[in-house]
PDB file of N, CA, C, O and CB in Angstrom:
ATOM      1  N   UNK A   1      -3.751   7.865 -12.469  1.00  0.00           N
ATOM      2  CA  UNK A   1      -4.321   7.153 -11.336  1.00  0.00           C
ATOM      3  C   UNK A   1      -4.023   5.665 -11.512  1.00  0.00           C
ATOM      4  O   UNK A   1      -4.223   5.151 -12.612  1.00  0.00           O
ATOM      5  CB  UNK A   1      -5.862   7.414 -11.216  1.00  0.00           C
ATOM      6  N   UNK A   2      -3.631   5.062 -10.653  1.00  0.00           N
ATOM      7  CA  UNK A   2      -3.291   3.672 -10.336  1.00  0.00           C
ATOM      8  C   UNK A   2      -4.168   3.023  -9.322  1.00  0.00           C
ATOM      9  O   UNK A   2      -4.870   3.629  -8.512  1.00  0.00           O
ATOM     10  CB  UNK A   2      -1.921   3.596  -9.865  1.00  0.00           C
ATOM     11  N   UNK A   3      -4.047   1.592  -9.458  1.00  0.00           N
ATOM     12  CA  UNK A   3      -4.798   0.679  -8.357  1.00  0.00           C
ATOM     13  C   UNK A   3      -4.335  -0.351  -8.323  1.00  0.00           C
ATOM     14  O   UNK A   3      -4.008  -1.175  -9.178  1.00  0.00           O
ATOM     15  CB  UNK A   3      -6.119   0.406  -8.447  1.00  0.00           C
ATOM     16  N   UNK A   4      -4.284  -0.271  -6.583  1.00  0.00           N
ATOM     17  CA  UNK A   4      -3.444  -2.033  -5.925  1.00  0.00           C
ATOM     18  C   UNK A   4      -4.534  -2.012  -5.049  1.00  0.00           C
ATOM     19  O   UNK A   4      -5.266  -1.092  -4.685  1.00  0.00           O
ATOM     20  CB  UNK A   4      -1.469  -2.199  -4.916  1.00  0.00           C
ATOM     21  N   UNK A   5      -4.488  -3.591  -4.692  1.00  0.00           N
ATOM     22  CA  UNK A   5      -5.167  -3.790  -3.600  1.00  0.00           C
ATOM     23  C   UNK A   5      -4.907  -3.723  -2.024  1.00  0.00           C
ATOM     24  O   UNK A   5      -3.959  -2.948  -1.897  1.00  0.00           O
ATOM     25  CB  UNK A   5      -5.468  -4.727  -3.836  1.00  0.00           C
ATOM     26  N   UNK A   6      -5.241  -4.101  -0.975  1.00  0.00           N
ATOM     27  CA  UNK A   6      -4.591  -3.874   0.259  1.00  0.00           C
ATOM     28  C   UNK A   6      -3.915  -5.173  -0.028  1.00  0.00           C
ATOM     29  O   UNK A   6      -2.696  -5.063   0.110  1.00  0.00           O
ATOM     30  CB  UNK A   6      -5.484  -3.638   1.697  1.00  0.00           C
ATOM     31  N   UNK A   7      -4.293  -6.338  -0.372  1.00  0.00           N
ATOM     32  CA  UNK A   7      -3.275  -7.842  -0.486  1.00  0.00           C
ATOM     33  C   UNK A   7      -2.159  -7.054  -1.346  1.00  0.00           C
ATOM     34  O   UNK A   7      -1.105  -6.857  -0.742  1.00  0.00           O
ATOM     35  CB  UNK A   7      -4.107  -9.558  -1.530  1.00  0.00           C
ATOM     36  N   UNK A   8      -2.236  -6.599  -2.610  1.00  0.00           N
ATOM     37  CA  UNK A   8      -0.905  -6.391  -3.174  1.00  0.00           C
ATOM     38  C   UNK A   8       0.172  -5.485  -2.528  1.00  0.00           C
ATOM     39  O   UNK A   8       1.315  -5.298  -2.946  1.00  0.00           O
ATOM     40  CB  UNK A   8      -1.109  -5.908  -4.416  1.00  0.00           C
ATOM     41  N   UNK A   9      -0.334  -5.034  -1.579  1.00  0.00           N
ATOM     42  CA  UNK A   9       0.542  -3.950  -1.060  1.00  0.00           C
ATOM     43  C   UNK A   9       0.834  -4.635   0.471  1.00  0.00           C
ATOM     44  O   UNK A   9       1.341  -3.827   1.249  1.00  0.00           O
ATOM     45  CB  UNK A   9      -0.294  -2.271  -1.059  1.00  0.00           C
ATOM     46  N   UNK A  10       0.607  -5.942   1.009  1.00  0.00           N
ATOM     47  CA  UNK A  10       1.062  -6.421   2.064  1.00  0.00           C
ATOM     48  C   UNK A  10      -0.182  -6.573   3.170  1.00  0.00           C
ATOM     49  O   UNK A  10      -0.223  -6.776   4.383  1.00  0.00           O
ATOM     50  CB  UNK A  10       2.208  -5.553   2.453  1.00  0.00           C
ATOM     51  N   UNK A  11      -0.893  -6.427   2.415  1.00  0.00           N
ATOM     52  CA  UNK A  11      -2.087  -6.459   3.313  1.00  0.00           C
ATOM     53  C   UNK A  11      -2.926  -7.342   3.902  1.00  0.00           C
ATOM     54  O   UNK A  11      -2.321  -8.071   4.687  1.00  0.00           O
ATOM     55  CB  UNK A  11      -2.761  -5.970   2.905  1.00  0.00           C
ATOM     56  N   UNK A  12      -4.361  -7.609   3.809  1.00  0.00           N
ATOM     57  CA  UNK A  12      -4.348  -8.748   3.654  1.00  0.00           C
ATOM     58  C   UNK A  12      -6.141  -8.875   3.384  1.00  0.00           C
ATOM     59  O   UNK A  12      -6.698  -9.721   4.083  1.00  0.00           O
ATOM     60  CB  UNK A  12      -3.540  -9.491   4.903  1.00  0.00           C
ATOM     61  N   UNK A  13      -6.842  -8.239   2.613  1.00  0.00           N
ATOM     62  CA  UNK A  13      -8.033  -8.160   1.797  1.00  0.00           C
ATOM     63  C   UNK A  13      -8.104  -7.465   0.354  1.00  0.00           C
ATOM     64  O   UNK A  13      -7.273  -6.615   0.036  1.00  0.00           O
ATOM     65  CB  UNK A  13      -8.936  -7.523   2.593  1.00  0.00           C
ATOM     66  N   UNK A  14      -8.993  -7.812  -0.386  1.00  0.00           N
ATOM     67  CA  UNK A  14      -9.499  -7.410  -1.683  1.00  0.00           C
ATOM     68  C   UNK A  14      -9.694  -5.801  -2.182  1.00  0.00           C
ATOM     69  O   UNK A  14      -9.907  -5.341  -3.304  1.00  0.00           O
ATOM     70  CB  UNK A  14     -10.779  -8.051  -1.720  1.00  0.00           C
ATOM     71  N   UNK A  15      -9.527  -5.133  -0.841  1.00  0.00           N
ATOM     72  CA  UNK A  15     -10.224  -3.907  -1.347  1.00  0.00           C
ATOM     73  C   UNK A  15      -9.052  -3.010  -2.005  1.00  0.00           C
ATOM     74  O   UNK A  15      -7.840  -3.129  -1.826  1.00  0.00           O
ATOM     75  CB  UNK A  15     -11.048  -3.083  -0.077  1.00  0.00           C
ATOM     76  N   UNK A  16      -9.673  -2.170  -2.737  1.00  0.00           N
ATOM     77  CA  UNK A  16      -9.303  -1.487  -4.249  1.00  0.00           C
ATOM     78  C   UNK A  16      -8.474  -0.097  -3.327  1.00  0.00           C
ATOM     79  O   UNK A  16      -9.075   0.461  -2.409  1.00  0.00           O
ATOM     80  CB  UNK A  16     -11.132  -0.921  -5.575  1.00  0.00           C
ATOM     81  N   UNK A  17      -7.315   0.243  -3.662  1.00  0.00           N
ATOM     82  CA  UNK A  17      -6.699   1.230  -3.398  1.00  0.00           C
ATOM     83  C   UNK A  17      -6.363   2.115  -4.172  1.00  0.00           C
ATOM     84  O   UNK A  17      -5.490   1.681  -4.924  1.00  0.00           O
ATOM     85  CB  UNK A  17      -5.950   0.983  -2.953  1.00  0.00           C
ATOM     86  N   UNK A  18      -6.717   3.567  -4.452  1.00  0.00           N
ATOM     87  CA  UNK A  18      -6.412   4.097  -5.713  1.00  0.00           C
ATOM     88  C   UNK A  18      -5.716   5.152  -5.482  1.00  0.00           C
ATOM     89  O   UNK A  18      -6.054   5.555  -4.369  1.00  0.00           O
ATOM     90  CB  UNK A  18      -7.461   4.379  -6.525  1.00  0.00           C
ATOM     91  N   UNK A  19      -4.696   6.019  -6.056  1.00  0.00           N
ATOM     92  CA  UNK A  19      -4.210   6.918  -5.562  1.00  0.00           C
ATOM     93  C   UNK A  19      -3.297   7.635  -7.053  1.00  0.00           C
ATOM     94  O   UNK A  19      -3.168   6.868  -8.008  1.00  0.00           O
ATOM     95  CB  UNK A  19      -3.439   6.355  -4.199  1.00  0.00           C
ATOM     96  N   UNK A  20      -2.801   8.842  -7.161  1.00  0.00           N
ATOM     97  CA  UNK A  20      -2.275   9.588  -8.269  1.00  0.00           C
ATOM     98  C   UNK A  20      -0.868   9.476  -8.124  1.00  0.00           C
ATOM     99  O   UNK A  20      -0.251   9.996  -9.053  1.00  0.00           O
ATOM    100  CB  UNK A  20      -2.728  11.027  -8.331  1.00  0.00           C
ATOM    101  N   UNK A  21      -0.150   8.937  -7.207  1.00  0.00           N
ATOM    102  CA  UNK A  21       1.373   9.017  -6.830  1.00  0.00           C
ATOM    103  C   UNK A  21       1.562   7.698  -6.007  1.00  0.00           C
ATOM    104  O   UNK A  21       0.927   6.662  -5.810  1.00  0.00           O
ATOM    105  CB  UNK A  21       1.808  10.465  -5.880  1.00  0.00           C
ATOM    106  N   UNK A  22       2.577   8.173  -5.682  1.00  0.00           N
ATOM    107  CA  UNK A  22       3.399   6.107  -4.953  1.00  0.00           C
ATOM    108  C   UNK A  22       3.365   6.690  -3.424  1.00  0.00           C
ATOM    109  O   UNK A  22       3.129   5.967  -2.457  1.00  0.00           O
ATOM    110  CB  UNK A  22       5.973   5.364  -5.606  1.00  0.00           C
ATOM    111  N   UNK A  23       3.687   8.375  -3.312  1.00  0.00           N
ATOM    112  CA  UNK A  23       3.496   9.234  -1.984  1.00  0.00           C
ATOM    113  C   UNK A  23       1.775   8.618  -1.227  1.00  0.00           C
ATOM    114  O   UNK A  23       1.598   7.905  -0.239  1.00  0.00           O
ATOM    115  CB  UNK A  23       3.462  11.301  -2.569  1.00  0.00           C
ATOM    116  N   UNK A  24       0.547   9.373  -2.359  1.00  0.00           N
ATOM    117  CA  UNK A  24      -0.533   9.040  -1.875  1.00  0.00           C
ATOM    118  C   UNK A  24      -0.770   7.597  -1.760  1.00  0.00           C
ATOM    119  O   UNK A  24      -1.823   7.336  -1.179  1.00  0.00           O
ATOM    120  CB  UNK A  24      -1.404   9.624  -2.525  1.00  0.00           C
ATOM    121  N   UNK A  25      -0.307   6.915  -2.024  1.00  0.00           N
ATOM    122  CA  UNK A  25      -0.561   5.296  -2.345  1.00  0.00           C
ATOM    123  C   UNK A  25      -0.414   5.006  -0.825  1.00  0.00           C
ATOM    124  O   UNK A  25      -1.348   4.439  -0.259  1.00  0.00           O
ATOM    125  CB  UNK A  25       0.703   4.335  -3.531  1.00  0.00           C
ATOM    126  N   UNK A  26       0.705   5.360  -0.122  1.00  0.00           N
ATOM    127  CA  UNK A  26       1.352   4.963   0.709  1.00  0.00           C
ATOM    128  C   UNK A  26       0.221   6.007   1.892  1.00  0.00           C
ATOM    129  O   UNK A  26       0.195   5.732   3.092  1.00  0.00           O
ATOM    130  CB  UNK A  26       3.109   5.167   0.408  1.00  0.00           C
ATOM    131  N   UNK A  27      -0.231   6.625   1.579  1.00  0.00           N
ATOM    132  CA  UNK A  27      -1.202   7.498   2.614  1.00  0.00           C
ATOM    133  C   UNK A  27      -2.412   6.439   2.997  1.00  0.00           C
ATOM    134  O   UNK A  27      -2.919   5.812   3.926  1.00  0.00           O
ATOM    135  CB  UNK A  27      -1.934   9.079   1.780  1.00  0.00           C
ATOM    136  N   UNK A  28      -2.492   6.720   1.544  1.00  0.00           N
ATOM    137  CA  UNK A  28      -4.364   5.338   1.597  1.00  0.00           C
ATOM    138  C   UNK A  28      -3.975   4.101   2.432  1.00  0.00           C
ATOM    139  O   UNK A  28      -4.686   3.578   3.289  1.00  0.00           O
ATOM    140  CB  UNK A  28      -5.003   4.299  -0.485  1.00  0.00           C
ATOM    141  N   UNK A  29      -2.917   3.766   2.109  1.00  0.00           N
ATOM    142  CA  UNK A  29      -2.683   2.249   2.332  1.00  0.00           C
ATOM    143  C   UNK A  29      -2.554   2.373   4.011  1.00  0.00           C
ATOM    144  O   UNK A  29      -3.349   1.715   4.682  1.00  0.00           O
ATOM    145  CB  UNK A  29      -1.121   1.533   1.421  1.00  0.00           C
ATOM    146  N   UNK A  30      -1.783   3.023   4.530  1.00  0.00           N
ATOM    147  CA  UNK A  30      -1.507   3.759   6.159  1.00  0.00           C
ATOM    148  C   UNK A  30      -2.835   3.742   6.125  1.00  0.00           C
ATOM    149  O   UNK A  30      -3.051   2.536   6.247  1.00  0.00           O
ATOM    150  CB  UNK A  30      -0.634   5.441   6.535  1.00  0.00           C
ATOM    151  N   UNK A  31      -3.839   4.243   6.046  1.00  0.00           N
ATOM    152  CA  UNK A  31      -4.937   4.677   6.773  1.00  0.00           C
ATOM    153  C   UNK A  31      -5.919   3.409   6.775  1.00  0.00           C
ATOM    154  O   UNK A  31      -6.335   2.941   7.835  1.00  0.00           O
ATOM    155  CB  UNK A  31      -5.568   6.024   6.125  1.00  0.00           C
ATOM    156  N   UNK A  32      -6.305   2.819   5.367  1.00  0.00           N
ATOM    157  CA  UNK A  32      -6.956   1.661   5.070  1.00  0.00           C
ATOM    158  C   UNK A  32      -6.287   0.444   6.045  1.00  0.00           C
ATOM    159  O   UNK A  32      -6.891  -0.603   6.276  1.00  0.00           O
ATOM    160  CB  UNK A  32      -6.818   1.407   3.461  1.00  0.00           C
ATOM    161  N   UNK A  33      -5.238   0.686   6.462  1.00  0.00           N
ATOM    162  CA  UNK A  33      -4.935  -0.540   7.404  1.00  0.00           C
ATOM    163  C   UNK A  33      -5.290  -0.319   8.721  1.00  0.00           C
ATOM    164  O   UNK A  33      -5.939  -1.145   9.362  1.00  0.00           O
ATOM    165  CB  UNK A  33      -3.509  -0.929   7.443  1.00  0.00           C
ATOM    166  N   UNK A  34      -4.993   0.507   9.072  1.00  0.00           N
ATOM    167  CA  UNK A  34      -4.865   1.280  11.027  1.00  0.00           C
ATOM    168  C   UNK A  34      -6.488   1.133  10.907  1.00  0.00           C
ATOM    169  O   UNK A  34      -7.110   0.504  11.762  1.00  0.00           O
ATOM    170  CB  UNK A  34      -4.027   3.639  11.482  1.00  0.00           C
ATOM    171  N   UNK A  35      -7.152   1.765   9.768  1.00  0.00           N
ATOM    172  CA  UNK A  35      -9.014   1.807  10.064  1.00  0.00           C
ATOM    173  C   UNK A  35      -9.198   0.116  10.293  1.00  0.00           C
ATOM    174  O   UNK A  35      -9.538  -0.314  11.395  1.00  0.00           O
ATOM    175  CB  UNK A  35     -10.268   2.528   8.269  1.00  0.00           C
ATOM    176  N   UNK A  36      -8.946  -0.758   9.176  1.00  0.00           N
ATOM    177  CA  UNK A  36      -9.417  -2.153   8.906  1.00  0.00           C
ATOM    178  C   UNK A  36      -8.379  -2.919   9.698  1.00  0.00           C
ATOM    179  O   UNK A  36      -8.905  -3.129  10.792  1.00  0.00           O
ATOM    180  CB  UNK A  36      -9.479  -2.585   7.270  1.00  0.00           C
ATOM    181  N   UNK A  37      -7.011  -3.503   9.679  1.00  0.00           N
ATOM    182  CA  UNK A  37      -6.568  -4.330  10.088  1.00  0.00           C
ATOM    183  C   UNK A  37      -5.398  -3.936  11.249  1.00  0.00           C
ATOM    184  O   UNK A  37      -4.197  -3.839  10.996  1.00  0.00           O
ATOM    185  CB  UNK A  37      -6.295  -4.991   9.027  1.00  0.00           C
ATOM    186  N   UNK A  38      -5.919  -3.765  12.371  1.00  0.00           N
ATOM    187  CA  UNK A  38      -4.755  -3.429  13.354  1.00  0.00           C
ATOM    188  C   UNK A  38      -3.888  -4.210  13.376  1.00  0.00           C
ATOM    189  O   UNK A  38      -2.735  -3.780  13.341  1.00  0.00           O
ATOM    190  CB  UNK A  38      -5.014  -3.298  14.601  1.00  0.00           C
ATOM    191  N   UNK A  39      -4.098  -5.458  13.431  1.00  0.00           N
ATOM    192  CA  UNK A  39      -2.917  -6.453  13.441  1.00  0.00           C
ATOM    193  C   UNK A  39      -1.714  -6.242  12.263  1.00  0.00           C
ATOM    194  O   UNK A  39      -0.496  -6.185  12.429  1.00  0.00           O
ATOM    195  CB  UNK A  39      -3.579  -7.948  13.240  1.00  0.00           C
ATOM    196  N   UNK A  40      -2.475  -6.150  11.056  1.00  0.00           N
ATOM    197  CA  UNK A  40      -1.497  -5.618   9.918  1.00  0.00           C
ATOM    198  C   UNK A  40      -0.729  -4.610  10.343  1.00  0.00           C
ATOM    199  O   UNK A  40       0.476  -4.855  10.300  1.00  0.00           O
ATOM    200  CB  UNK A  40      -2.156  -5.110   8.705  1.00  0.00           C
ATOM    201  N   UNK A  41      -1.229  -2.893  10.988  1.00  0.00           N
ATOM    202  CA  UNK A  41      -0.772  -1.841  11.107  1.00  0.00           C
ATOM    203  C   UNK A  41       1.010  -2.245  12.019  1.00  0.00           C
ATOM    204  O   UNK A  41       2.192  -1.942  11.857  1.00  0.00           O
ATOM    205  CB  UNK A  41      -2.062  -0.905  11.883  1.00  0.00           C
ATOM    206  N   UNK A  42       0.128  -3.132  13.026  1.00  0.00           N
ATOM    207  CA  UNK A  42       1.865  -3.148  14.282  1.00  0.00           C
ATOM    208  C   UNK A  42       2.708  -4.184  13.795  1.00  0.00           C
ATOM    209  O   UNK A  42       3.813  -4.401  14.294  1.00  0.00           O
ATOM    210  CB  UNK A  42       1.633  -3.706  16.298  1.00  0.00           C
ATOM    211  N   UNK A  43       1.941  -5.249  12.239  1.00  0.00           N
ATOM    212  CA  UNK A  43       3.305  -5.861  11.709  1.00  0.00           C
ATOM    213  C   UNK A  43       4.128  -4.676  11.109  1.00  0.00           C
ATOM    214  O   UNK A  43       5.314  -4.468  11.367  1.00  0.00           O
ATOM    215  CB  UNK A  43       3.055  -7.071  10.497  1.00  0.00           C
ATOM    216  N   UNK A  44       3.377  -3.953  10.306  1.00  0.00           N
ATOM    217  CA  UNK A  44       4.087  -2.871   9.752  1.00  0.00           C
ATOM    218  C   UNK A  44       4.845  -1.523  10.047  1.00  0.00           C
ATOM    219  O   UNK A  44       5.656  -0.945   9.324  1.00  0.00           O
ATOM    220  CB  UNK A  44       3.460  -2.619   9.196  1.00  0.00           C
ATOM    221  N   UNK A  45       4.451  -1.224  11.093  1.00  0.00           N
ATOM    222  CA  UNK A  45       5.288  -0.748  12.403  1.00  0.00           C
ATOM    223  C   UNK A  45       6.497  -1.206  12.732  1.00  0.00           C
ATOM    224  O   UNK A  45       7.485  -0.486  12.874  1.00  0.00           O
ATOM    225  CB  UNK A  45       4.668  -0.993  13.527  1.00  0.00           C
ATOM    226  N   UNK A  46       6.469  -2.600  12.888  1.00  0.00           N
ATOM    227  CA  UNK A  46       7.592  -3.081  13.772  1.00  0.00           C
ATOM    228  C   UNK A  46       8.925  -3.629  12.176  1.00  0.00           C
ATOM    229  O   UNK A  46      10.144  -3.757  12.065  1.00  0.00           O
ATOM    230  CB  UNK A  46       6.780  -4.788  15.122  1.00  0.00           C
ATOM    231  N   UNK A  47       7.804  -3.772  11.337  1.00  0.00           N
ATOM    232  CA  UNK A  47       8.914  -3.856  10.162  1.00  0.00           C
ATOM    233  C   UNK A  47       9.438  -2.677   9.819  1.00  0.00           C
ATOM    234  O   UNK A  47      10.573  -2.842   9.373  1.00  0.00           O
ATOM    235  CB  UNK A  47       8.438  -4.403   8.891  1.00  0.00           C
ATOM    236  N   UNK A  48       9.008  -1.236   9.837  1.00  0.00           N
ATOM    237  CA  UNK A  48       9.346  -0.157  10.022  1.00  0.00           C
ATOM    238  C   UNK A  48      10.540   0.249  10.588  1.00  0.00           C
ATOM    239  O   UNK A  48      11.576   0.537   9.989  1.00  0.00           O
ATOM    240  CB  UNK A  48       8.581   0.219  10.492  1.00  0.00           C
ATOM    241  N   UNK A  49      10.278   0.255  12.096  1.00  0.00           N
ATOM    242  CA  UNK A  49      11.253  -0.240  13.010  1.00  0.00           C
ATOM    243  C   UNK A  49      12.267  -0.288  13.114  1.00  0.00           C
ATOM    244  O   UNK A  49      13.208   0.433  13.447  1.00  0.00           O
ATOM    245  CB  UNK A  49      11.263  -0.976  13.206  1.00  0.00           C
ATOM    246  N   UNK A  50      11.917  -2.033  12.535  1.00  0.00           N
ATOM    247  CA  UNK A  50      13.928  -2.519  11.730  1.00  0.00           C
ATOM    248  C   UNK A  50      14.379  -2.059  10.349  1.00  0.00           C
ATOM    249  O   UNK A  50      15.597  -1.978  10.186  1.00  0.00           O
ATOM    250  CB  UNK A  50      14.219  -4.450  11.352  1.00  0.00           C
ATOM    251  N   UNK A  51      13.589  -1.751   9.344  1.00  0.00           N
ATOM    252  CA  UNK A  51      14.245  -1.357   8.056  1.00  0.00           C
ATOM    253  C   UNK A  51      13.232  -0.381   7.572  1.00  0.00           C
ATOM    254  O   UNK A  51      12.409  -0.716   6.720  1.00  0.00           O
ATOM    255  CB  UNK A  51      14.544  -2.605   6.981  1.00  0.00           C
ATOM    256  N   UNK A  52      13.263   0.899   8.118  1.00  0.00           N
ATOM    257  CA  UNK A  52      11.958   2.128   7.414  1.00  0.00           C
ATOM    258  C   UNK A  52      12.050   1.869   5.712  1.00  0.00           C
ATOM    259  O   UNK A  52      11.208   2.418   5.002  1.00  0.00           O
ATOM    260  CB  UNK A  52      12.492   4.298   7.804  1.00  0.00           C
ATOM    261  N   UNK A  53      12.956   1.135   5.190  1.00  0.00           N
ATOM    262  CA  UNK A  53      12.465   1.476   3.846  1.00  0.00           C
ATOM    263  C   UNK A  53      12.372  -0.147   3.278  1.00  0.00           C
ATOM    264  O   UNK A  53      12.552  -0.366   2.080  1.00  0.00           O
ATOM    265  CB  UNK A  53      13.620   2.638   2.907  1.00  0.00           C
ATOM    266  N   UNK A  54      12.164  -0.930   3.953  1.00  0.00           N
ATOM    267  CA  UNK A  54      11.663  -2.589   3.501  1.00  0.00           C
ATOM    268  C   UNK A  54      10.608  -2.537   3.128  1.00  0.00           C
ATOM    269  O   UNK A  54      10.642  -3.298   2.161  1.00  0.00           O
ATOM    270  CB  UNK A  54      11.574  -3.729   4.481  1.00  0.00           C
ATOM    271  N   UNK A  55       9.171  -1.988   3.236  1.00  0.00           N
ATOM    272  CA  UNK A  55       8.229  -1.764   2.446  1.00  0.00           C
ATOM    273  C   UNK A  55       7.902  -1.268   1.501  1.00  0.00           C
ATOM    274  O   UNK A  55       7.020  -1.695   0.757  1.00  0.00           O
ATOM    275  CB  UNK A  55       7.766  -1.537   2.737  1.00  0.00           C
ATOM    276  N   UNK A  56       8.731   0.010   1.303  1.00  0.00           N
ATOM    277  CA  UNK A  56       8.827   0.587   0.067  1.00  0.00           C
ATOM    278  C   UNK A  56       9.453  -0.154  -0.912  1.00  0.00           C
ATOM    279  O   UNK A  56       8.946  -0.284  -2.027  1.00  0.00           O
ATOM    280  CB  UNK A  56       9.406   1.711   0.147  1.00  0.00           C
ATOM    281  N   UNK A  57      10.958  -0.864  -0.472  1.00  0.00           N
ATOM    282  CA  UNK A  57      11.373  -1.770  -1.955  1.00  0.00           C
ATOM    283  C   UNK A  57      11.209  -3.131  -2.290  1.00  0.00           C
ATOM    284  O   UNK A  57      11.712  -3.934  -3.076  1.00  0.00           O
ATOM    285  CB  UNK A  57      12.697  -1.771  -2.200  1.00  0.00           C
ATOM    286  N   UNK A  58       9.747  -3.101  -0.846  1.00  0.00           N
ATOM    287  CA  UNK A  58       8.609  -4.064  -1.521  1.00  0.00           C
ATOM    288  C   UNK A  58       8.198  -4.167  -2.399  1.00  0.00           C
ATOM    289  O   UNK A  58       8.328  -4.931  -3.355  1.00  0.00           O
ATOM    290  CB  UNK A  58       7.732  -4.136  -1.267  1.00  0.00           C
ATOM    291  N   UNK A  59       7.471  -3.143  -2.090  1.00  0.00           N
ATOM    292  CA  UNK A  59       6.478  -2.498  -2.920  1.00  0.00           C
ATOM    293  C   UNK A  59       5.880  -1.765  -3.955  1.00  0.00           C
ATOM    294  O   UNK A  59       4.914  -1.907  -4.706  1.00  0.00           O
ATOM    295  CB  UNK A  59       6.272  -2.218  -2.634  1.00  0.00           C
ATOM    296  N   UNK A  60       6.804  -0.897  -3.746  1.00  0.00           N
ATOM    297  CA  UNK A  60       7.054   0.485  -5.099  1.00  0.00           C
ATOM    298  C   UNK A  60       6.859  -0.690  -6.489  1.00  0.00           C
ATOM    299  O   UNK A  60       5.819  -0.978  -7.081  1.00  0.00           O
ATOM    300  CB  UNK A  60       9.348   1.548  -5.101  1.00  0.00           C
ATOM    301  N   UNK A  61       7.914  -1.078  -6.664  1.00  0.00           N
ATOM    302  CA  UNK A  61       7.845  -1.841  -7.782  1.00  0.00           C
ATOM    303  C   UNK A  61       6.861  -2.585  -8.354  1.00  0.00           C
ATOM    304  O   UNK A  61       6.942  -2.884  -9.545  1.00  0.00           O
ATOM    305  CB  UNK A  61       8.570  -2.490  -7.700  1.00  0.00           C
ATOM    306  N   UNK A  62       5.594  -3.058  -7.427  1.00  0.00           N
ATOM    307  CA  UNK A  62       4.285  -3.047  -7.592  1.00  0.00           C
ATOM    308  C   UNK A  62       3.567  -1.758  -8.143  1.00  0.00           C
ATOM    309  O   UNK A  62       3.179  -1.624  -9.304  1.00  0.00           O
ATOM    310  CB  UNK A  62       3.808  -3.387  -6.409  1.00  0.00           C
ATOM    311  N   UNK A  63       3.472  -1.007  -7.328  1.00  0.00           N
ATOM    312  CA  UNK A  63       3.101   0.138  -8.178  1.00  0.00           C
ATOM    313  C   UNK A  63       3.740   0.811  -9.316  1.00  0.00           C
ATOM    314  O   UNK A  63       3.016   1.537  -9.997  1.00  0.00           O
ATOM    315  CB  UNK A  63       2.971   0.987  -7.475  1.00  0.00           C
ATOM    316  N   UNK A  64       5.002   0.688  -9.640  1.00  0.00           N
ATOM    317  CA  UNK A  64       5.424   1.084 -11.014  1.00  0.00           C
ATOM    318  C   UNK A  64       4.610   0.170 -11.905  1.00  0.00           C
ATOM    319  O   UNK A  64       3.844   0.539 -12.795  1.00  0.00           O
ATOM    320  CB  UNK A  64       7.041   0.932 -11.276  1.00  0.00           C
ATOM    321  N   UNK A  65       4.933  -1.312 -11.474  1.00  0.00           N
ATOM    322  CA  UNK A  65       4.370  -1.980 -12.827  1.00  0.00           C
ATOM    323  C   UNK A  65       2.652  -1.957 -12.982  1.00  0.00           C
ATOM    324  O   UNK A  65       2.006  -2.673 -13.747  1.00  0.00           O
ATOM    325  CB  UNK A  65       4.900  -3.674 -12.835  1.00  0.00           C
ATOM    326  N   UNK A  66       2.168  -1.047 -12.145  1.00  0.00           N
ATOM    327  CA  UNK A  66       0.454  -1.500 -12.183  1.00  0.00           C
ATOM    328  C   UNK A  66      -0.239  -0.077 -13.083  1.00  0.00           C
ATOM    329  O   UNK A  66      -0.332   1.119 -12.804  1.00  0.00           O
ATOM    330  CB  UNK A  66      -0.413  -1.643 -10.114  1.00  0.00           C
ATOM    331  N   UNK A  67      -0.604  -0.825 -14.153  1.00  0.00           N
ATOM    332  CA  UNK A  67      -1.194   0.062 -15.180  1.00  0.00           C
ATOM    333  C   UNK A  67      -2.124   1.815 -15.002  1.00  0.00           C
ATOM    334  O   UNK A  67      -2.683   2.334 -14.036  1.00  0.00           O
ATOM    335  CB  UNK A  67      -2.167  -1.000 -15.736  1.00  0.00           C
ATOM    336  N   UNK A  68      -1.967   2.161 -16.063  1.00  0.00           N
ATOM    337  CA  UNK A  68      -2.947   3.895 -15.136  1.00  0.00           C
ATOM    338  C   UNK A  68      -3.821   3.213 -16.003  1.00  0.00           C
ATOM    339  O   UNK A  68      -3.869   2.649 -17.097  1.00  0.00           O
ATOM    340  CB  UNK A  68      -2.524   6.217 -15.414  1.00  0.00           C
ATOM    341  N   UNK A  69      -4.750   3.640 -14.632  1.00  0.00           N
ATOM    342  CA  UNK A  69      -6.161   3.758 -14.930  1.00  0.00           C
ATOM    343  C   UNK A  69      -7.009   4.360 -16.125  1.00  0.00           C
ATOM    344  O   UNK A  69      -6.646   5.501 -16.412  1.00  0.00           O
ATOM    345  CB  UNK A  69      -6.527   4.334 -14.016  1.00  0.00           C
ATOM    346  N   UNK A  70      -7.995   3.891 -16.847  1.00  0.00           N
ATOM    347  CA  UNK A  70      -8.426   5.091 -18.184  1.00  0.00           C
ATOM    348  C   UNK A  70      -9.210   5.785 -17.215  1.00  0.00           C
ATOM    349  O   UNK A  70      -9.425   5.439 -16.053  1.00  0.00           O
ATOM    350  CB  UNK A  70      -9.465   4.543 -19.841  1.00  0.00           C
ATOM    351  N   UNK A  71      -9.710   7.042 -17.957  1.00  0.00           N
ATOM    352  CA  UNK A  71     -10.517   7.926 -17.408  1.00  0.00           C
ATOM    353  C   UNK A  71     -11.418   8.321 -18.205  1.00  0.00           C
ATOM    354  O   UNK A  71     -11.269   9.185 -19.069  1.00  0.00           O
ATOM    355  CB  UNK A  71      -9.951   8.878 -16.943  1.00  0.00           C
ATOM    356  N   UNK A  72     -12.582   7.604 -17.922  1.00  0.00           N
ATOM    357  CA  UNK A  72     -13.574   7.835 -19.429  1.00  0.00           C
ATOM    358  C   UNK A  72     -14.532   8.717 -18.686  1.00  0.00           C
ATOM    359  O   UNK A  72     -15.499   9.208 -19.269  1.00  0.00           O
ATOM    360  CB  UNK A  72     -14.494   6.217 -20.305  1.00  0.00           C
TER     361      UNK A  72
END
């Protein structure tokens, strides 16, 4: 399990995103935006758009380097 925030992932608040894969990461993060920041959702749409995979080689590389979680 890993954790980014919605800012580290292009977002644009504090809250904690956690997910077991870079697949689910990308679920939470879709949903946590469209619920909280519409304005974010149709930048990310329209960056979509023009390059479907400009967010991912945003991003990914954020989530590779972000530590697993312990599980106590």
């Amino acid at each position: 399990m890993k954790t980014l925030t919605c800012k580290d992932l292009g977002g644009k608040c504090g809250e904690k995103l956690s997910a077991g894969s870079w697949d689910e990461v990308v679920t939470v993060m879709t949903k946590h935006v469209m619920e909280n920041h519409p304005d974010v959702a149709q930048q990310m749409e329209a960056m979509h758009n023009e390059d479907p995979k400009r967010w991912s080689r945003e991003n990914k590389p954020k989530w590779d380097a972000a530590p697993e979680s312990s599980t106590v």
